[in-house]
Residue, then its C-alpha position, 0 to 999 in steps of 0.5 A: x198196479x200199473x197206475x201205482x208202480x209201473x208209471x212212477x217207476x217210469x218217469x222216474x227212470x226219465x229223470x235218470x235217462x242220461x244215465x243209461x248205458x245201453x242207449x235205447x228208446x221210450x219204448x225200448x225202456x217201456x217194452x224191456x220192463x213190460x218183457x218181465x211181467x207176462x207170468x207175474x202173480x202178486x205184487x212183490x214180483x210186478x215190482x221186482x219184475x218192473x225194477x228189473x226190466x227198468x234198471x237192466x241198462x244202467x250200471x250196477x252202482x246205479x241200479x241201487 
């Protein structure tokens, strides 16, 4: 799941990197959205986990 969903959300999440509105490092982004995923179970809340923890810095009519 991390090769499938956590790097393609995260180079996408690069692209949108002048967007953040709580400035932060890689590695901020990164650990933010790893925070989400310690209990997960299937693959609906890694993804809901992963989008939350990416998307948590940007402004709500962003996050769509």
């Amino acid at each position: 799941m991390i090769k499938s969903y956590f790097m393609k959300i995260y180079k996408a999440i690069l692209q949108l990197e002048h967007e953040l509105v709580v400035k932060t490092t890689r590695v901020g982004l990164i650990m933010n959205a790893l925070s989400l995923l310690k209990k997960v179970k299937t693959k609906e809340e890694f993804a809901i986990g992963l989008l939350r923890g990416f998307l948590v810095n940007f402004l709500p009519n962003k996050r769509i």
